[in-house]
N, C-alpha and C positions, 0 to 999 in steps of 0.2 A: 681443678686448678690449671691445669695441663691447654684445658681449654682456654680461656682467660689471658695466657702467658700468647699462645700461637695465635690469637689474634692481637697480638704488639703490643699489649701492655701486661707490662712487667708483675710479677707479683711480688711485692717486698716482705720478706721473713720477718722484719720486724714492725710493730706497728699494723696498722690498715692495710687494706689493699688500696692501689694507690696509680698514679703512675711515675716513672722515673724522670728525676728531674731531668736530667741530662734528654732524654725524649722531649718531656715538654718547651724546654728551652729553644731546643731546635724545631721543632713545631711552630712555637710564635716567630722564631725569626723565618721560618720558612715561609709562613702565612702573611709576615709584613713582608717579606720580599716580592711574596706573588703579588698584595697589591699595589708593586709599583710597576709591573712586567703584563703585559698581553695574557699570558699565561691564565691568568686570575680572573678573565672576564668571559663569563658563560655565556656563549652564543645563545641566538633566540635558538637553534634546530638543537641544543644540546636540552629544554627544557623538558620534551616527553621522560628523557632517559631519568633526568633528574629528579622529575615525578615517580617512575618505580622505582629508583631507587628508596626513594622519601617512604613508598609503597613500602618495598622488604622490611624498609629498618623500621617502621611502626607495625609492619606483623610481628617482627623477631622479638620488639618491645610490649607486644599483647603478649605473646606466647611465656612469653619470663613471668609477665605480670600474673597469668592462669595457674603457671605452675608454683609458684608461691603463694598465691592468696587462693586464687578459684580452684576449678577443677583438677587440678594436677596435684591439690595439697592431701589429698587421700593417701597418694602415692611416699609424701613426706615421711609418714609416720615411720618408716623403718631407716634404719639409717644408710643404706646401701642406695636413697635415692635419692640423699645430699647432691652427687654428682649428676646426677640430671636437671638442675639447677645450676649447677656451674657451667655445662655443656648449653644450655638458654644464653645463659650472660655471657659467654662465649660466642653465640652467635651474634649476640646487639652489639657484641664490639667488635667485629668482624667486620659487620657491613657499615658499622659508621669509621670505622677506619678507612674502609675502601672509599665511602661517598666523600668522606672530608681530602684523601688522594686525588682523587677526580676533580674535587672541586672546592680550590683552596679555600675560596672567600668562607665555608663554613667551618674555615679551622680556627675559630676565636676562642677565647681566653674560659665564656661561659659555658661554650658547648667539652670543653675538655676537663672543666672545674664538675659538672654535672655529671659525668659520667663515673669521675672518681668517687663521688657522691652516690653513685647507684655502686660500686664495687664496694663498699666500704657497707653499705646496707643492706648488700645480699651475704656477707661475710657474716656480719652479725645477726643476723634474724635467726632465733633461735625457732627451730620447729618441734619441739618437742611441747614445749610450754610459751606458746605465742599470744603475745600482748597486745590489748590495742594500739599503746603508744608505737609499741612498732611495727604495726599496720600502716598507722597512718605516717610513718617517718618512711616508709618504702613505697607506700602510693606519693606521697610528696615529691621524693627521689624521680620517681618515674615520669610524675608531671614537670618538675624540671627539666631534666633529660630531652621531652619532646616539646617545650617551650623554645629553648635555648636553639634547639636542632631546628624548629621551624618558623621561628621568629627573623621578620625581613622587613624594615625599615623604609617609609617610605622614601624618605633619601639612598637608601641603597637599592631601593627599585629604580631610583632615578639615573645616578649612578651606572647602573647595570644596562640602562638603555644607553647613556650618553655613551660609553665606551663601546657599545654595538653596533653594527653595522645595519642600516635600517632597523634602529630603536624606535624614531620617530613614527616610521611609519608601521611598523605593529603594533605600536600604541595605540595610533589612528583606526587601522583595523577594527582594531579591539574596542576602542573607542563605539565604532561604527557597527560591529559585532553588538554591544550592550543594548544598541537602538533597534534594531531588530528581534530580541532575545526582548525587550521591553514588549514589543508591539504584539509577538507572541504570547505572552505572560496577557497580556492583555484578553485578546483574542478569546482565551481559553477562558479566562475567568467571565467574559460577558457571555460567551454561552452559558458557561457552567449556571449564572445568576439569572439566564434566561429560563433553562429549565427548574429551575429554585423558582422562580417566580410562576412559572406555570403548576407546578407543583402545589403553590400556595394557595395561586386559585381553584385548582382542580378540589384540593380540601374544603375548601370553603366553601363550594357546588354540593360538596357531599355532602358536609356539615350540613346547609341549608332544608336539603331534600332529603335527612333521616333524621335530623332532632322531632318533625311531629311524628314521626312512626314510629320509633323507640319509643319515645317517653309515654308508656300505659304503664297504670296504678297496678301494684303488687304484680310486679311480674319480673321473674330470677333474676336477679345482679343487675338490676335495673343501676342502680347507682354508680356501678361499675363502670358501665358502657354509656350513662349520661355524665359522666365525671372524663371518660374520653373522647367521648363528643367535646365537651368543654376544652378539651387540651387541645382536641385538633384545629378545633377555632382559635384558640390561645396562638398555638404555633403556625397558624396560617396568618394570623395579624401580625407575629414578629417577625414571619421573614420576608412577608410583603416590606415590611419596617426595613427592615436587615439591607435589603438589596436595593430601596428607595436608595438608603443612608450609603450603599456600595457604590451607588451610580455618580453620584452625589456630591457625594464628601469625603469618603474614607478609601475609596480605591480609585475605582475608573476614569473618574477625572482627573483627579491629580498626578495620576500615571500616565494620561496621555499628556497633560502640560507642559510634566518631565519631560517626556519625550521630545516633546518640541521644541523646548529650550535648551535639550541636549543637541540635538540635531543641529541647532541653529549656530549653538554654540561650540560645534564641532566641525562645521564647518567654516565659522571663522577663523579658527585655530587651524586648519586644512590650508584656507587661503593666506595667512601669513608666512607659516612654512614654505609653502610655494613660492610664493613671492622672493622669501630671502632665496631661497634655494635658484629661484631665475637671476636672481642680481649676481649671485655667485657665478652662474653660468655664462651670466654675459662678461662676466668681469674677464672670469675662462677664456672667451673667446677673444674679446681684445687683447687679453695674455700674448695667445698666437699670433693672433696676426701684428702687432707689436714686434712680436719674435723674430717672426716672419720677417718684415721690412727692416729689422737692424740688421740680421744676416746678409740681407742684402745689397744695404748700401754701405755694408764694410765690407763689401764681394768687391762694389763698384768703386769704393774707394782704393780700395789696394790695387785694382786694375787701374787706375787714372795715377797714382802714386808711379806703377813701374811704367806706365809709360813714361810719364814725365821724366823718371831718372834713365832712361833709357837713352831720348832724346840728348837729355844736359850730356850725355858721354860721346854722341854723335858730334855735338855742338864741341866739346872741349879737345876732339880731333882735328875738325875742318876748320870751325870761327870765322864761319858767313854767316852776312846780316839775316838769309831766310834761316837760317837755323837757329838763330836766335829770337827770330819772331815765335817760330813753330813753338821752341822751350817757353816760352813765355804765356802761349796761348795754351800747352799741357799744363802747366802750373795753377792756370787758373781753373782749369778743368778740376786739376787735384784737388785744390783750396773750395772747390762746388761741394765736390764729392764728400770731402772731407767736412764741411760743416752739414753736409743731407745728415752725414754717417752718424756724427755727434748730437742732433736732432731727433735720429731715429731712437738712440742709447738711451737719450731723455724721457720718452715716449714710451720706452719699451722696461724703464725701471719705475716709471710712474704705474704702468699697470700693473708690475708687480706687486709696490707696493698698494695699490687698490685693490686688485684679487686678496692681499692679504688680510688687507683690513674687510671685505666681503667674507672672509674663511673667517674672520673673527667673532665678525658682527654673524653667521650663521650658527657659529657653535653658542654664542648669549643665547640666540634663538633659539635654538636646542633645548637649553635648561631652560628657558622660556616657557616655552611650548610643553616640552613635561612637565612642567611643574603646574601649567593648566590641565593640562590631560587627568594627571593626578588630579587634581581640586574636581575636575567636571565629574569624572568615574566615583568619585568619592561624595559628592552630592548626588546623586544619581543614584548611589549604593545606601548610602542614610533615606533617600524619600521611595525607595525601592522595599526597604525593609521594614522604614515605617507602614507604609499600606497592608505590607503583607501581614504585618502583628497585629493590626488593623482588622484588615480582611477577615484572619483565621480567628481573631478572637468573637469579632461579630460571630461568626458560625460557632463557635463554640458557645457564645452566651446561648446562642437558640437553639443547639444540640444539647449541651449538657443535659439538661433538664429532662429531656427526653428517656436515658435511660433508669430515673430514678422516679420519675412517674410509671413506668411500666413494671417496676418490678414491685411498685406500691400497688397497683390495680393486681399485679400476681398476688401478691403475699396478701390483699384484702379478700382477691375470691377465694384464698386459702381457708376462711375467717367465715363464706357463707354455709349454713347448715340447708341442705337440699330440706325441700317442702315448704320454709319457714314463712316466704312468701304466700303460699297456698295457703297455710292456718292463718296469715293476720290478712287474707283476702276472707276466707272465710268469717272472721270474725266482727270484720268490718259488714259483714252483711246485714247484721241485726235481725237475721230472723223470728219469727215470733216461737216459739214452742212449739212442737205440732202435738196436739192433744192423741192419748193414745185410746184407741179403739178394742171394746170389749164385745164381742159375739155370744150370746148366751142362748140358750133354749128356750122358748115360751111355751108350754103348753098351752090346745087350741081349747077356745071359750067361745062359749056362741056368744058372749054379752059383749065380747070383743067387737069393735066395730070391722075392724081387719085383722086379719090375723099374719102370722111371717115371723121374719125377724127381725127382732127390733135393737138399733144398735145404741150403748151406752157409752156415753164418752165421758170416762175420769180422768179428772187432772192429774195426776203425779209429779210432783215439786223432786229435783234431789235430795236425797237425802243425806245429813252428814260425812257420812265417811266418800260418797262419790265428791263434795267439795273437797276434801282432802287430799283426792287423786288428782283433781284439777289446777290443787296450788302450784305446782312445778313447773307445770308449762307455763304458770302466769308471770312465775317468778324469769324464769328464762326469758322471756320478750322483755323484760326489760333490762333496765342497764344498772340500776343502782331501790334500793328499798328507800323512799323517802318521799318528801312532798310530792304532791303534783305524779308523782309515777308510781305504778304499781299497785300496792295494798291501798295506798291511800288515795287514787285516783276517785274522783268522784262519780268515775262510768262504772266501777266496779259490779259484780255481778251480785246477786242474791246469797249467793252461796260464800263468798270472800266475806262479804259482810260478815256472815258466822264465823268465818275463818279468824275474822280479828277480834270479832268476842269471843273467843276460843282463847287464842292467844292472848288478852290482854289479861284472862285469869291467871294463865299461866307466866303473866309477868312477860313476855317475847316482847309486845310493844306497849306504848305506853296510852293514857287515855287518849289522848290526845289521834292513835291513829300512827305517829310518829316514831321511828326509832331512833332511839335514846345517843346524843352524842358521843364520841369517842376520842381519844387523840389516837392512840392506835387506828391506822389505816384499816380499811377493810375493802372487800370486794373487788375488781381488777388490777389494782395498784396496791396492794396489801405487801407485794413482794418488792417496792421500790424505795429508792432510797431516795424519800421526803425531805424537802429543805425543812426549813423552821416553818416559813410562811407558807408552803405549799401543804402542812399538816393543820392550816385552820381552815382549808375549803375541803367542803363533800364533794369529792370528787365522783366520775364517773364515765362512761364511756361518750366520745366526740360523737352527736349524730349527726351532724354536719359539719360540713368544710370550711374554715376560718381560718383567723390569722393567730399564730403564738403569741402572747403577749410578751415571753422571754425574747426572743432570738427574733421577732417581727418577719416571720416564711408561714407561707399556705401550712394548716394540718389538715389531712387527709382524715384519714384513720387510726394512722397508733398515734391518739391523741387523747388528752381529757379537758372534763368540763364540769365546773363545777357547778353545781345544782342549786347555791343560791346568788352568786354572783355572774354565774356564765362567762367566766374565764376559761378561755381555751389557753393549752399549753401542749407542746411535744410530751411525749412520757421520757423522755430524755432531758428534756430541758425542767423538769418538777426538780430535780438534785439542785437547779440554784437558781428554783424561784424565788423573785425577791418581794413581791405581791401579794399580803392578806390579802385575805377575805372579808370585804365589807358589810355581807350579807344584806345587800342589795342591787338591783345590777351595776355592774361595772361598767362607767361612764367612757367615751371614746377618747382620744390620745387628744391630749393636751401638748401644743404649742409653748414649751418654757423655756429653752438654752435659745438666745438671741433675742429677746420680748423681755418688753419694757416691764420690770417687776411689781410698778403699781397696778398694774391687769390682772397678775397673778393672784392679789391678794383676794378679791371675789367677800369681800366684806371682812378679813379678816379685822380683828377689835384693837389687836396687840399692833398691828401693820407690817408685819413683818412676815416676808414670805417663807412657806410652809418647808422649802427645800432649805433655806440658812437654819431655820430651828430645827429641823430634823436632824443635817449633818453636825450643827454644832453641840445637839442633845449628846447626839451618839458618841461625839468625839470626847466631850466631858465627860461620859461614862467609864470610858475605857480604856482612853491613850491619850490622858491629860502629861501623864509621863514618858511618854513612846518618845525616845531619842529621832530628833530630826525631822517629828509633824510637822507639815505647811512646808517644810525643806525638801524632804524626798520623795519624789513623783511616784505615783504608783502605776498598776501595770496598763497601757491602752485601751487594750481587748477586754479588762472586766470594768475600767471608766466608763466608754461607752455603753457597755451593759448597764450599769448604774443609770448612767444619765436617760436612757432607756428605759428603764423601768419607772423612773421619777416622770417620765411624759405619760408613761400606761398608768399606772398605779397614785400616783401623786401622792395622798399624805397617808398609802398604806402599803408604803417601801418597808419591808423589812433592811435593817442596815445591822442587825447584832453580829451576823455571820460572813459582811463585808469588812474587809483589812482597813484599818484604820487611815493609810495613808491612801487608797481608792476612792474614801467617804473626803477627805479636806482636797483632793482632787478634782472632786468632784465640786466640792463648794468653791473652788478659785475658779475653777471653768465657769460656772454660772455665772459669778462676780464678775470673770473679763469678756463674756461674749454677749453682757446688757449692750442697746444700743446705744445708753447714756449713764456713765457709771456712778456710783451713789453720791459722791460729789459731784455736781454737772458740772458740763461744762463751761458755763459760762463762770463758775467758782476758783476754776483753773489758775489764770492768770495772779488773782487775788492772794490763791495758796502759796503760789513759787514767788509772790513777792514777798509775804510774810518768814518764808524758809530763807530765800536770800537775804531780806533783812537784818534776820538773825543771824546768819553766817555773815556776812557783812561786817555788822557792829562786830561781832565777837573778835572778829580777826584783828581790826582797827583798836581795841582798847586791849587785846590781848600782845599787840607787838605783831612784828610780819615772823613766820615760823611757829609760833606756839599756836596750839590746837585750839579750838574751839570749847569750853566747858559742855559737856557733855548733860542730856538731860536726866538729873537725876532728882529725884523727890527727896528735899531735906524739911520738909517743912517749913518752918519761917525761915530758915537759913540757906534754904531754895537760891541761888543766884537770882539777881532784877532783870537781867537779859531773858533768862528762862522766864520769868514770871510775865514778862512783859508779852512773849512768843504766845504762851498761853491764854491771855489775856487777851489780847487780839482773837487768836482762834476760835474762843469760845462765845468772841462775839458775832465773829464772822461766822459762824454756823449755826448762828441762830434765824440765816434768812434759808435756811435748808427746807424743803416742803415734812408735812408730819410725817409721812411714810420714811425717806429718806433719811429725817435725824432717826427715828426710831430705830430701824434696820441698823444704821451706821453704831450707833449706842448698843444695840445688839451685840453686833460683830465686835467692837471694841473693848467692849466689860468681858469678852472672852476670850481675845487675843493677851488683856490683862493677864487675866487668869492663869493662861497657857505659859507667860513673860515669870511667872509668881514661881513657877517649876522649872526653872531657867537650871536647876543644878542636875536636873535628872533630864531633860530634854533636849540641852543645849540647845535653845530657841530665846534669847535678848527679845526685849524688846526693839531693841538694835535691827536683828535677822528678821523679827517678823514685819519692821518697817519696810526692810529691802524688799520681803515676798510681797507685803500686799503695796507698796507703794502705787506700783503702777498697776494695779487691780481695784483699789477704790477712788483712783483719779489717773485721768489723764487728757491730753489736749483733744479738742476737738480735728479728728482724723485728715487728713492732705490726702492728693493724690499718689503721695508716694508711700509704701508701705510702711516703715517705719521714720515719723519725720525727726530731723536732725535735732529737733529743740526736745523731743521727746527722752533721747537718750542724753543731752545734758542735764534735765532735770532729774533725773534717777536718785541722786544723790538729795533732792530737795523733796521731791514725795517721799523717801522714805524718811527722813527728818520731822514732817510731817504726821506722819502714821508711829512714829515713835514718839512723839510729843500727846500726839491722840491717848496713846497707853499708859503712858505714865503718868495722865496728868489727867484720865479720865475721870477719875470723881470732880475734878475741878470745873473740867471743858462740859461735861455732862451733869447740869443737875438734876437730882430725882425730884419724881413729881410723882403724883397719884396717876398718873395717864403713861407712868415709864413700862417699859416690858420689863417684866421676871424675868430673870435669869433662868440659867437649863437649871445651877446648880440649887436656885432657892424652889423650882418647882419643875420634878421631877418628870415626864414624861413615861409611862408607863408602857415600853412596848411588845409586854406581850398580853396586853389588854386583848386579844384578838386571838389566844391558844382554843382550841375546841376543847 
């Protein structure tokens, strides 16, 4: 405490620590006195000093910060090193006491509210039992403290020059400093993209002249070392890319145009200041000489004055006619002098007042002139830092990747078993058998036509138990027990063959050659945590490099693939795949968010595309009562997943273990990003007169003030304005194409549905008109991003879309060619479990 007190602020017994009013008081008046006094404006030579100071008081301010939260908090735990935290906070107020002595302008009202704010936070932080909340109320405190302390306006940069002497011209300087400091920044970065670009081709030399010599059939880590081939290639095209696009567009040019326009522009701002600054000088110099010439000729007049009286006392002795010639001839001499003198007077307060008004018109200049210096530095520093986030982000797109390919090539040669290649080089040989050779005795016979030895060659087949020994190794080459691999391969050997009528007595597999499905995972992913949909594909190990169908990145190696659709996926990204398995291959990425939906249909009978029946299946099933569906947005990051997987996977999206407001997110996003929405547009105009119409009439026969009757289904006791709205509607959308009413009849009989749970939902048909108003209509698009008649109408599309719902058995009639409903015909979606 001791400490805290001898650096000048008081510690009050009661309450906080604090500081004394009677201090603070005289503080700000001190602070407003100095900026009206000399005193208070920091020469350009005093800013090194004021830079270490700024230096001390943000070391003294880390050093508190370590021994409260970092390093220094070990020492906390006993209580005897309380005071080594007050001896800290003792020095931060020590040395911003001094800097704010030094140098009044930083004695404001925030920099001394902040610091009683850091006293009051280090008082109470308990160390014994310390909380996050007050963690973060004392890093907060701290970040205040050094805001307050080193925040400077750029009108008090301004300011700080006008009242210095030669502000202008170290601004200039500085100015002229940045354009240099530019051309070096420069300089460096075109080497540096020189050697980057020779680099790139140097790889790509290499590349060229060892892809044919590496690449030979079964030979160690082949795949390894042709997978960084591929990458060196990769990253030799993107930084050839990289530093086109640096020279180009993203740095080097734009940096030097800067340049030029700073320069250019700095030296207009050079030559004006000159200018006023000569006007001023000449004004100076007429000053003087001006000066000069009235001293003079009130020198000469006061000499022709006492002559003249001189004479008149000669004359008023004697009173001869030449003496009064003489008086009369000094008289006019004096009356000369005397109007030069009053002449010069004129002359010589005109240029004062013109030096003054040049002293006036230089200081306008002043702020002038800073206040372009500031604008130029300050555009300069925005297209300086754009490049540079620019610049470093380019290297970074074409670094990153780098060290997560390498430690995937590490951790895959982790993965090869030494030999493995030698056994499937040897296997691939296909040798024939080599028949084995028996040597036997003959005894000699003269009937013999020769006699010796005679050699017999038996065949020897393996037998049972050596195919047995052999199953293991066959099993390990491959990746998963099933079609097309392993037992059931149709290369398989004489001996596996037994192996599987072995087996098939003993039940292991089935006739067929096949093992029997499971939902239980098995084989490398046995120990992963399976979405829903990623437990209907046979999974198995990635033999090649593809793209994730979740998360849409290259898989390397910790990958899988399943065996009858050949879906690739991360083994991380399986926890939320959203993609059955069709059990057959899986089709490449379909184009749907932004594409006209009669494309999508692909023959569908019902006409209605495959993503609105899916999400409104799912949404029927499960969050038909979920307060605030179609109202509350769901999260971005698993949206576009979704929408993602609906372009991979199309009508074998899993959505059971998607959040309900993710799935109707998903379905509005489709609805607003058609090129032409289920109402065209050419319908537009027709709708918003039909909704004004009826707001219209309603107003007019209801009186000016009373509301509108509101649409509500009474049946025959229905208001004739509503019936009439309706009546209209349902004729005017009867010129809708068949896809379009279908789809629109779709969406409608289940926004009903949704309007029927209005007590558990709180979703009106009212709210779901506002949501999808401007999703199932809207004008044909302008060049402005949202047009003005768009956002009047709001009110009339949703009037619209609410009339649609509550009147849809009327507007809609069924016919033998209408789509079912989700709720009359269930969709089954775990049609597809193994």
């Amino acid at each position: 405490l001791r400490h805290a007190s001898a650096a000048g602020f008081p510690f009050q017994t009661s309450g906080t620590w604090g500081f004394h009013k009677g201090y603070v008081r005289s503080a700000l008046s001190y602070g407003h006195a100095a900026d009206c006094t000399e005193t208070s404006v920091i020469e350009v030579e005093d800013i090194p000093s004021l830079l270490r100071d700024v230096a001390r008081f943000a070391e003294a301010v880390e050093k508190l910060k370590d021994m409260v939260l970092g390093e220094g908090r070990r020492f906390l735990e006993e209580p005897r090193s309380r005071p080594a935290v007050h001896e800290c906070l003792g020095e931060v107020l020590r040395v911003l006491r001094q800097v704010i002595s030094t140098y009044p302008l930083l004695n404001t009202v925030e920099t001394l509210t902040a610091a009683g704010t850091l006293i009051s936070k280090v008082k109470g932080f308990s160390y014994e039992s310390t909380t996050d909340a007050q963690k973060k109320d004392f890093e907060k405190a701290i970040e205040t403290i050094a805001v307050a302390f080193s925040t400077v306006s750029a009108q008090e940069v301004d300011i700080l020059l006008q009242r210095s002497e030669g502000g202008v011209d170290s601004a200039l300087n500085y100015a002229k400093s940045i354009a240099k400091y530019m051309k070096d920044i420069i300089s460096y970065v075109d080497k540096r993209i020189v050697l980057e670009n020779e680099f790139s081709k140097g790889l790509q030399r290499l590349y060229q002249s060892c892809k044919q010599n590496i690449i030979q059939e079964h030979m160690p880590l082949l795949s390894i070392f042709s997978l960084a081939l591929e990458q060196d290639s990769e990253q030799s095209c993107g930084l050839q890319q990289a530093t086109n696009n640096i020279y180009t567009h993203s740095f080097l040019q734009p940096m030097t145009q800067r340049r030029q326009e700073h320069e250019k522009k700095r030296r207009d701002i050079k030559e004006q200041w000159q200018r006023a600054k000569r006007k001023l000088a000449d004004a100076e110099s007429n000053l003087r000489k001006a000066r000069h010439l009235y001293e003079s000729r009130y020198e000469e007049y006061e000499r022709a004055r006492t002559v003249a009286n001189k004479v008149e006392e000669e004359q008023s002795g004697t009173g001869s006619g030449s003496t009064t010639k003489a008086l009369d001839k000094k008289r006019r001499l004096e009356e000369e002098a005397r109007n030069k003198a009053e002449e010069a007077e004129a002359t010589y307060r005109t240029c004062i007042a013109d030096a003054t008004t040049q002293q006036q018109e230089l200081e306008d200049m002043k702020v002038n002139v800073l206040k372009q210096i500031q604008e130029l530095i300050r555009q300069t520093d925005q297209i300086l830092r754009a490049c540079t986030i620019s610049y470093y982000q380019t290297m970074h797109v074409q670094t990153a990747a780098l060290p997560v390919h390498f430690q995937t090539l590490c951790e895959s040669c982790k993965l090869y078993d030494p030999g493995q290649q030698y056994a499937a080089h040897v296997k691939n040989l296909q040798l024939r058998t080599e028949m084995p050779v028996q040597y036997q005795f003959e005894p000699y016979s003269a009937s013999k036509w020769s006699c010796g030895l005679v050699c017999c060659f038996v065949f020897a087949g393996r037998d049972h138990h050596q195919a047995h020994k052999s199953w293991p190794s066959t099993l390990s080459d491959t990746d998963s027990v099933g079609p097309g691999s392993g037992l059931g391969s149709p290369t398989s050997s004489t001996g596996t063959k037994q192996i599987q009528n072995s087996l098939v007595c003993l039940g292991v597999l089935g006739l067929n050659g096949m093992e029997p499905e499971s939902v239980a995972p098995t084989g490398p992913f046995r120990n992963v945590g399976l979405s829903k949909a990623a437990k209907t594909h046979r999974l198995r190990k990635l033999r090649t490099p593809s793209k994730c169908r979740e998360c849409d990145s290259y898989v390397y190696f910790q990958g899988a693939e399943c065996e009858e659709c050949f879906l690739a996926c991360h083994k991380k990204c399986l926890e939320s795949l959203a993609i059955q398995c069709g059990h057959k291959k899986l089709q490449g990425r379909l184009q749907l968010f932004g594409r006209d939906f009669s494309q999508v249909l692909q023959g569908d009978v019902e006409g209605v595309p495959f993503i609105i029946k899916k999400c409104i299946t799912e949404i029927e099933r499960r969050a038909l009562k979920m307060k605030g569906i179609y109202r509350v947005n769901g999260v971005k990051t698993r949206v576009e997943k979704l929408c993602q997987a609906f372009e991979n996977g199309k009508e074998l999206v899993e959505l059971s273990q998607a959040s309900p407001h993710d799935i109707s997110n998903v379905l509005k996003l489709y609805l607003r990003q058609l090129p032409e929405p289920i109402m065209p547009f050419r319908m537009y105009n027709a709708l918003m007169g039909l909704a004004k119409e009826s707001l219209n009439s309603d107003a007019s026969e209801a009186g000016e003030g009373v509301k509108s009757p509101e649409l509500v289904d009474r049946g025959s006791e229905t208001e004739p304005e509503v019936l009439v709205l309706v009546e209209k509607l349902r004729e005017l959308l009867k010129r809708l194409p068949p896809a379009n009413n279908a789809t629109l009849k779709y969406i409608i009989r289940h926004l009903h549905r949704v309007s029927e749970l209005e007590q558990d939902n709180k979703m009106s048909a009212s709210n779901l008109g506002i949501v999808f108003g401007p999703t199932l209509m809207r004008p044909k698009p302008t060049g402005a991003t949202v047009s003005l008649s768009s956002l009047v109408d709001y009110p009339h599309q949703a009037r619209i879309v609410e009339a649609l719902i509550v009147f849809q058995h009327i507007v809609f009639v069924s016919s033998s060619s209408s789509v079912s409903s989700p709720g009359q015909s269930q969709v089954c979606t775990d049609s597809y479990l193994i």
